[in-house]
C-alpha positions in Angstrom: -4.2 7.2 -38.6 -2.0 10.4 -38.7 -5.4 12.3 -37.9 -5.8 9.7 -34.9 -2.0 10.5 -33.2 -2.4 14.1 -34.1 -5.4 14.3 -32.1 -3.8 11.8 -29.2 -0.6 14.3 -29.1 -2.9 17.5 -28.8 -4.5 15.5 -25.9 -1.9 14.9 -24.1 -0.2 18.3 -24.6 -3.5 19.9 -23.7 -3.5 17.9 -20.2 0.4 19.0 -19.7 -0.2 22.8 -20.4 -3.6 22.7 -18.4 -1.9 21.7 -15.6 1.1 24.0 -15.7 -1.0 27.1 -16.2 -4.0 26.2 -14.0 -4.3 27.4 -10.8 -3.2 26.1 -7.2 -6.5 25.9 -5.7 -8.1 24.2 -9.1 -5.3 21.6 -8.6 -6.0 20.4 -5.5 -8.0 17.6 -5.7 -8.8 13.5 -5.1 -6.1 11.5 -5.7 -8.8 9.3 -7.1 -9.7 11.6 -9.4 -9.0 10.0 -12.3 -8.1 12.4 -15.5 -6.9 9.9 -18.1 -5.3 6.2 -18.7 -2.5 6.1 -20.5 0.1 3.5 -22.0 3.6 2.7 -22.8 6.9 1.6 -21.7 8.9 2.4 -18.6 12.3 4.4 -19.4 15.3 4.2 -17.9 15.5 7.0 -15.5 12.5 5.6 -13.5 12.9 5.3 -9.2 10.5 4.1 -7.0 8.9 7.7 -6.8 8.8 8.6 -10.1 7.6 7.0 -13.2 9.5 8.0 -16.5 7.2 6.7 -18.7 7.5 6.4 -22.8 4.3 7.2 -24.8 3.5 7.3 -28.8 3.5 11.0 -28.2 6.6 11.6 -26.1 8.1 10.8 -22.1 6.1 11.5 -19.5 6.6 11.5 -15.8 4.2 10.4 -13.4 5.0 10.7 -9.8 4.6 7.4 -7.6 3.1 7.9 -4.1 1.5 6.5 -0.9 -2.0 6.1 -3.2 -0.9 4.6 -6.2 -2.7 1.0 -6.0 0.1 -1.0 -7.8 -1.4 -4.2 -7.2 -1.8 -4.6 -11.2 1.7 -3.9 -11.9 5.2 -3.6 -9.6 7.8 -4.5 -12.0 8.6 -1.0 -13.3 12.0 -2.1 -15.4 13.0 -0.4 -18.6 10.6 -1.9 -21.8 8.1 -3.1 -19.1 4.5 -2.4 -20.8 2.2 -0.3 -17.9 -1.3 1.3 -18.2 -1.4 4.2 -16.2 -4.2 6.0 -14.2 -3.5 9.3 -13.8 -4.7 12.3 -11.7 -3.4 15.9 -11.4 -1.9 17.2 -7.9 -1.1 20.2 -6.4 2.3 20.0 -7.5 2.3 20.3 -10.5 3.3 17.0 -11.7 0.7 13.9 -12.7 0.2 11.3 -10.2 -0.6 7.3 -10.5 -3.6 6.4 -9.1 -3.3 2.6 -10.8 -0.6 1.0 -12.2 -1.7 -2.1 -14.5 1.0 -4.2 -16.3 1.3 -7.4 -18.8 0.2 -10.9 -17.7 3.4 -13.3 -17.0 3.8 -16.5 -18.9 3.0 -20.0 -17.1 5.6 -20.5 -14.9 7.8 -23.5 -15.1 7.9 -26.8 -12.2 9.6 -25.2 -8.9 11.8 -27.3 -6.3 10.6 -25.6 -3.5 12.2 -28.1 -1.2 15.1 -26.2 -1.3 15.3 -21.8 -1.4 17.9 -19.7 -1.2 17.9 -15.9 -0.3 20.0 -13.5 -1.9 20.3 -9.6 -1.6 21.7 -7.2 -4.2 20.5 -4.6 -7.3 18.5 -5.3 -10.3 20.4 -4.5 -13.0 19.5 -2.1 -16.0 19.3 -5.2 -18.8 16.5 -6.6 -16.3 12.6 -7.1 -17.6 9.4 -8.5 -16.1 10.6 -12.4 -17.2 14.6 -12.1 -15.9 16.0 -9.9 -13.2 19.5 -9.3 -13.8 20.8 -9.3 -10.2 23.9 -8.0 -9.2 25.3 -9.5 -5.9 28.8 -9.3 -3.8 29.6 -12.7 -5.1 28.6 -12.1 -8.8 25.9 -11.3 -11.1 22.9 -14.0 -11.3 19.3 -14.1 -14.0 16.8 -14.7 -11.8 13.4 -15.6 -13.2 9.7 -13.9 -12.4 6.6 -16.0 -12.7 3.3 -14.9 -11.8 3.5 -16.4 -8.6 6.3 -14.3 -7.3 5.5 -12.9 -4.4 5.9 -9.2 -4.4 3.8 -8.0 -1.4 7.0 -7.0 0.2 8.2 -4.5 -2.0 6.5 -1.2 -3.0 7.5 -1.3 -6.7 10.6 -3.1 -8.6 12.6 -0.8 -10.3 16.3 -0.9 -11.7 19.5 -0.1 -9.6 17.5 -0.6 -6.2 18.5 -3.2 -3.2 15.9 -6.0 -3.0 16.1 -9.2 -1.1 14.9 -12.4 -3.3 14.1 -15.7 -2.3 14.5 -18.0 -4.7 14.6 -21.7 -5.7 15.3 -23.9 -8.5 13.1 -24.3 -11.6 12.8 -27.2 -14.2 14.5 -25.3 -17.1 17.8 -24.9 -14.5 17.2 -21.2 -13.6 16.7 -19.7 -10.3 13.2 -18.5 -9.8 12.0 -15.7 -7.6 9.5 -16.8 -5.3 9.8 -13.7 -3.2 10.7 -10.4 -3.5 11.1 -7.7 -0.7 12.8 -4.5 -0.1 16.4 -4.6 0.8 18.3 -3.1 3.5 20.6 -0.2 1.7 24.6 -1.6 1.6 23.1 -4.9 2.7 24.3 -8.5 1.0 25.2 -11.7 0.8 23.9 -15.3 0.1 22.0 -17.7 2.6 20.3 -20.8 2.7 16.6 -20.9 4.0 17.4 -21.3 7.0 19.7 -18.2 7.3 22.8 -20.8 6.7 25.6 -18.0 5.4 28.4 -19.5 3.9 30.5 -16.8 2.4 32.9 -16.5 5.3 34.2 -20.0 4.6 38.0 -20.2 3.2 39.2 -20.3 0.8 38.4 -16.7 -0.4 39.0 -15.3 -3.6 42.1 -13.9 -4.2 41.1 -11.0 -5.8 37.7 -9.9 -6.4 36.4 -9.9 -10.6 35.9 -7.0 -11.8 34.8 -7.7 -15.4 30.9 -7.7 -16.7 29.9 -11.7 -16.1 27.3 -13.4 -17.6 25.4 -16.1 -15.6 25.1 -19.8 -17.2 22.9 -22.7 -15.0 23.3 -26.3 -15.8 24.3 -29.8 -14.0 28.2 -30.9 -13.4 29.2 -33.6 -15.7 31.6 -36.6 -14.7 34.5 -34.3 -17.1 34.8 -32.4 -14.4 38.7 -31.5 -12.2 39.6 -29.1 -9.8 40.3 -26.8 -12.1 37.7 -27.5 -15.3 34.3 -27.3 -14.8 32.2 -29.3 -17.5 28.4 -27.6 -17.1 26.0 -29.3 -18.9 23.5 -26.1 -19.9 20.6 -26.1 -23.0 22.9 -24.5 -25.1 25.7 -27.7 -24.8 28.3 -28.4 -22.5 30.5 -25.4 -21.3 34.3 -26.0 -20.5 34.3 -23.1 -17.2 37.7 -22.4 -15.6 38.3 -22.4 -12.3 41.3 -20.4 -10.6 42.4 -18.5 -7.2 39.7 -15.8 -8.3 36.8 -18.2 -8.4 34.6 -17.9 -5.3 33.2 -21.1 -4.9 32.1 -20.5 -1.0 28.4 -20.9 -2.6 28.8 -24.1 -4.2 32.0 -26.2 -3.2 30.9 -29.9 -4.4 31.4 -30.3 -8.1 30.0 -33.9 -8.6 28.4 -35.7 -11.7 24.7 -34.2 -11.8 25.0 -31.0 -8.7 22.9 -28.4 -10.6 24.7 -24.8 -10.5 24.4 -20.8 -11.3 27.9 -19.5 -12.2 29.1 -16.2 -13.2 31.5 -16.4 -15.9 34.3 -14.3 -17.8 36.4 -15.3 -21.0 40.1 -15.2 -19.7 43.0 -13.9 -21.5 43.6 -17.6 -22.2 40.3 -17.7 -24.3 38.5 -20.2 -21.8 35.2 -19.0 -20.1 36.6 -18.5 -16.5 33.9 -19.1 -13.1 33.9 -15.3 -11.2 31.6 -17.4 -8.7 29.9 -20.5 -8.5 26.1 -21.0 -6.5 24.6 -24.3 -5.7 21.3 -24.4 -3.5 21.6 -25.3 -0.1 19.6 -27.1 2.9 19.1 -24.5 5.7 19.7 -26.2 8.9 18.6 -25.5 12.9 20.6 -28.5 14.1 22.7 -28.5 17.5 26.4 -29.7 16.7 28.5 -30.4 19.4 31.7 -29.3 18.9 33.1 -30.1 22.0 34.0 -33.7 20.5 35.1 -34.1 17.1 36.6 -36.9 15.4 38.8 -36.5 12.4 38.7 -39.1 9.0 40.5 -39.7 6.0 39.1 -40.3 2.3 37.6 -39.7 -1.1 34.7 -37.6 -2.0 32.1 -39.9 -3.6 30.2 -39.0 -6.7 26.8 -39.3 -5.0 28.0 -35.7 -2.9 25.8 -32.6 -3.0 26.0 -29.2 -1.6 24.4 -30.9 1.4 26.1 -34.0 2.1 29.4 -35.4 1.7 30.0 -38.8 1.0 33.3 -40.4 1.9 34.8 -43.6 1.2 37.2 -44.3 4.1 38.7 -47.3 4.7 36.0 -48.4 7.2 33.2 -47.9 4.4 31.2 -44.8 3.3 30.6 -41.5 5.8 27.7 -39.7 5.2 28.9 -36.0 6.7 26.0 -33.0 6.5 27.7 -29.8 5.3 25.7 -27.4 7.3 28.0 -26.5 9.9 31.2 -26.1 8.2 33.4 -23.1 9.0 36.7 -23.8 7.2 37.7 -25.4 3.8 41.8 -25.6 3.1 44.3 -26.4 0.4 41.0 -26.8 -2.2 38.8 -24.9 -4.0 36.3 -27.2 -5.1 35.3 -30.7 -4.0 35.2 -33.4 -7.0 34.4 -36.5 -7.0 37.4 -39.0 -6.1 39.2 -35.6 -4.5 41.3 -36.9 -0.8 40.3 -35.0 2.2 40.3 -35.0 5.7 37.5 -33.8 7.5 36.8 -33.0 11.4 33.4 -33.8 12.1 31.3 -33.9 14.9 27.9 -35.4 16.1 24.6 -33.9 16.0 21.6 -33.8 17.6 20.1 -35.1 14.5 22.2 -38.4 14.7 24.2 -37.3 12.1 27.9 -36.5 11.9 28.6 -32.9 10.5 31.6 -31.9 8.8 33.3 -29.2 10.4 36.4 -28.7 8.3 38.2 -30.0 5.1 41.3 -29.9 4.4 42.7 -31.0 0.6 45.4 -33.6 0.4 
């Protein structure tokens, strides 16, 4: 064995020094010219250009260009496991010519009924199952499956912008079903249908600027304005809520709502919410605004991120939540919560809230 890895570390020195000392002219040849496969882990360090790449025998680097085939492998994230075809180039430095990574477990069941697109930077902790992603609104784990869609991208490495579309999965994670480059200094969250919600009050008062872990789960009936009870595989999570919470993402806080939040511990010892995300229905629909109506009641435990229920005195409202632009005097809706709501018809037949105001 230590004969075997001598040999394997003479090798590779051997192609390192023969390259250095060889001549321009002898270096100058196919990209395809394949001069040795090798294996190991990506390092940190690693950009979409260059491959830092950790061997048995040391760190090599292997540039990344316009001809490495990388339809084996794009997830380049620190500990990823790659298999490397390499060629020598004119300057000086090894060049993939194939990138070839680790098959993905099965994914879990998907609802793609409902996707939501996020933009931000993978975070260093990242690997090729969970992308930590760092967005404006807080950091979320995002799953990969081998159905991701990565034709968009070139390769996924850490600290970069990317653009994921995601949805929910059975085992209450988000789940990449797309990934694509990202515009530099872009970001935000949307619905599917481009539906942006982050400009709605209220606003945090002050932005968290504390690491956050992210925890998914479903709302249980526990739950007040200010406690959120998250029912997650690990038990049920007391989360609180203050003027710091951004909840713009995922306002309604009913019995069963599945959510993504971003949490803290306090100086109180409770895990606080940096920022809570629910998926949400994109919507085309033509309100119009030029007619509103205005009505008075109680948010109903069957409410989603989608629709509000609300038990007036003239019976139960069903209001869509697609085209609201304003939210007062509360931070989250819970069931049995008293609101008034300016609504308006659309062309859909249904009434759509336009504002809420707490009571």
């Amino acid at each position: 064995m230590k004969r075997d890895k001598f040999a394997k570390l003479c090798l590779t020195a051997g192609l390192v020094c023969g390259i250095a000392a060889a001549p321009v002219n002898s270096l100058e040849i196919q990209a395809a010219e394949i001069i040795a496969t090798v294996q190991g882990t990506v390092a940190s360090g690693t950009t979409s250009d260059l491959l830092r790449l950790s061997t048995k025998e040391g760190e090599m680097q292997i540039k990344l260009d316009s001809g490495t085939d990388t339809s084996g492998c794009k997830i380049l994230l620190p500990d990823s496991k790659v298999s490397v075809s390499v060629s020598h180039g004119s300057d000086g430095y090894l060049h993939a010519v194939k990138l070839s990574g680790e098959t993905q477990a099965p994914a879990t069941t998907l609802d793609s009924s409902t996707s939501t697109t996020v933009t931000g930077t993978i975070g260093n902790k990242s690997n090729g199952d969970v992308l930590f992603f760092k967005t404006p609104q807080g950091d979320m784990e995002i799953k990969m499956d081998p159905t991701t869609n990565l034709s968009g991208c070139s390769v996924l490495v850490a600290e970069k912008t990317y653009s994921i579309v995601c949805v929910r999965g059975s085992d209450a994670y988000m789940h990449a079903v797309s990934i694509s480059d990202g515009a530099s200094g872009s970001s935000g969250t949307s619905g599917s249908s481009g539906t942006n919600y982050t400009g709605v009050t209220p606003a945090p008062v002050s932005a968290v600027n504390v690491d956050t872990s992210t925890v998914s789960g479903t709302v249980t009936s526990d739950t007040k304005e200010n406690l959120l009870y998250l029912s997650t595989s690990y038990g049920v999570m007391q989360i609180a809520i203050d003027n710091n919470t951004d909840s713009r993402n995922g306002i309604v806080l009913t019995p069963g709502n599945k959510l993504t939040v971003s949490v803290y511990r306090g100086s109180d010892a409770y895990m606080h919410a940096a920022t809570i995300f629910a998926s949400k229905d994109g919507s085309s629909v033509s309100v119009d605004t030029s007619s509103t109506s205005t009505v008075t009641g109680t948010v109903g435990s069957k409410s989603n991120e989608n629709l509000l229920y609300l038990s007036t005195s003239y019976g139960e409202m069903e209001l869509k939540l697609d085209s609201v632009s304003s939210v007062n005097n509360c931070k989250v809706l819970v069931s049995g919560k008293k609101v008034t709501v300016t609504c308006a018809r659309g062309n859909d037949a249904y009434m759509h809230a336009i504002s809420i105001t707490g009571s």
